[in-house]
N, C-alpha and C positions, 0 to 999 in steps of 0.2 A: 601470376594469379592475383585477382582482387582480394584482398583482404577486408572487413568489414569490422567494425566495433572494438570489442576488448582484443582481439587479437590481432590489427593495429596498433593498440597501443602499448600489446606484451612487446611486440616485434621492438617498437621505437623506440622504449626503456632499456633494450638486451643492447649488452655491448659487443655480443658475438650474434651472430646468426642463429636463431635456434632451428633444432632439429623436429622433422615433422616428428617423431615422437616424443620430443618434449612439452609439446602443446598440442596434446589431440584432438579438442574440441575444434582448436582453430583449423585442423584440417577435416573438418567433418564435411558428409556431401551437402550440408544444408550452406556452409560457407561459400563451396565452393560454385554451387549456383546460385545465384543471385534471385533465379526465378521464386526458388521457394521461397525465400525470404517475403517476396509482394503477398506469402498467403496470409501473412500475418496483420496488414493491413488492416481485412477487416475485421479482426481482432481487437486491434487501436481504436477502430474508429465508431467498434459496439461499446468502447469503455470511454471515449470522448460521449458519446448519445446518453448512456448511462451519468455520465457527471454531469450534461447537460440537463437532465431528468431531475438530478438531486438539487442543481442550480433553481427549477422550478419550484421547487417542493420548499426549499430552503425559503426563497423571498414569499411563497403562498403561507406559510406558517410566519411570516413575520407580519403580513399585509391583513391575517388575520387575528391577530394579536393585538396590533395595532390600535383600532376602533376599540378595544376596551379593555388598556391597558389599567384604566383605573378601576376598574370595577373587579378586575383580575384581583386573585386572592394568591397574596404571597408563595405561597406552596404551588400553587397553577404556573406561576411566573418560574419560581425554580424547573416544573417540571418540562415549561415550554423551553427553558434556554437550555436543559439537558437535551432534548431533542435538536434544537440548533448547532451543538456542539457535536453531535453523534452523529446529523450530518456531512460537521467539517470534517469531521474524522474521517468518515468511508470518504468524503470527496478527495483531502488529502493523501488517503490512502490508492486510491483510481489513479490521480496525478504520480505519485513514487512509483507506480508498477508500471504507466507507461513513459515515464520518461528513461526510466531504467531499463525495462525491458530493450525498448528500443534504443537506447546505449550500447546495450548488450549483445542482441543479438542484430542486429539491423546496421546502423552505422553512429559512429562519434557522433555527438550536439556536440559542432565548433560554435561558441558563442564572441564574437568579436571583440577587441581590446576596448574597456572604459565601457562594455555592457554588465547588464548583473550577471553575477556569477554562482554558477551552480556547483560548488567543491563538492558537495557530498554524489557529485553525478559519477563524475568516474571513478570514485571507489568504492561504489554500490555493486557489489558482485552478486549472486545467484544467492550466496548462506546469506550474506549479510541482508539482502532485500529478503528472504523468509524469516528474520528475525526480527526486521520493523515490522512488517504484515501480522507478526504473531501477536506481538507487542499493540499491533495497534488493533486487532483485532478483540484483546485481552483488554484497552481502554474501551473499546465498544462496549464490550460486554459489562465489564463494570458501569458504565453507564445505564445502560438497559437493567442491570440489578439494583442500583440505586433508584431508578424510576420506578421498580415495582415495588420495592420497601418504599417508597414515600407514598405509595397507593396500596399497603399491606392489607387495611381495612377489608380493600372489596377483592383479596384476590387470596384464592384458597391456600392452607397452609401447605397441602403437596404441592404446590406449582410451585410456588416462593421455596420449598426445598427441589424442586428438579431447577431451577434457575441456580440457587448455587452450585448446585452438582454440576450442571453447565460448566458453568463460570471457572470452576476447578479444574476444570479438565481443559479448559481452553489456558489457564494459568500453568498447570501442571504440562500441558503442551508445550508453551513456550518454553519454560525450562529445562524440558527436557530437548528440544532442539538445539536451543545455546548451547547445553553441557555438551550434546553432540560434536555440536560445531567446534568449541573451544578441544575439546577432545582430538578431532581431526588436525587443527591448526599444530597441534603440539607432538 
């Protein structure tokens, strides 16, 4: 049988054979056909188009900056480099879920000796990739809450309180994930 991704690399660490019910996932039917795995394709390749999109948006916000950078008022300038950062962030974020996911469920990125190297690729598992996503979904949002407090002025005082409440919950989210996880691990 083909084996694909993490459960290759469970198999080659084990110094016994393991038993198909010691690793269920890895005998699940999505392994074991190869076919389903191609449906995820275009999964990857609406989250490459998507980053490619954010690559646009990213250099049109710097191109329009640009021409008037000096006439730009401090506070403007802070608030256009929070958006350049919140950017990198979801784009960062696109990059970890497909490199990982397709680590994970698809097959090993062998990267060749004396290339860069990607260590945090194969020990990104399923919890641990929902807890940078959480994390870094919980930096977006602080981002985005810090851009409306520097625009508090023009923006009503209910909104500015449903954004924290947001905010909280996307906070209190992640932590309760982690505790989960850490939970599980123990």
């Amino acid at each position: 049988m083909v084996t694909f991704g993490a459960c290759a690399r469970v198999r080659a660490r084990a110094e016994i054979p393991l038993e198909p019910a010691l690793v269920p996932v890895c005998h699940g039917t999505h392994l074991r056909n190869p076919a389903v795995l191609q449906l995820l394709a275009p999964i990857y390749l609406g989250l490459s188009l998507a980053l490619l999109a954010l690559g646009i948006k990213f250099f049109e916000e710097v191109l329009h900056v640009l021409p008037a950078i000096l006439e730009t008022s401090e506070a403007d300038l802070v608030l256009i480099a929070l958006s350049l950062v919140d950017i990198a962030l979801v784009g960062g974020l696109i990059v970890m879920v497909m490199l990982s996911g397709y680590e994970h469920f698809v097959s090993a990125i062998d990267i060749k000796k004396g290339g860069d190297k990607l260590d945090w690729l194969g020990k990104l598992d399923p919890g641990s990739l929902k807890q940078k996503v959480a994390a870094s979904i919980v930096a977006i949002s602080s981002i985005h809450l810090l851009k409306a407090f520097m625009n508090a002025p023009h923006i009503d005082n209910d909104k500015l309180m449903w954004y924290v409440i947001i905010h909280m919950t996307f906070v209190l989210s992640a932590l309760g994930m982690a505790l989960v996880d850490r939970l599980n691990h123990h």
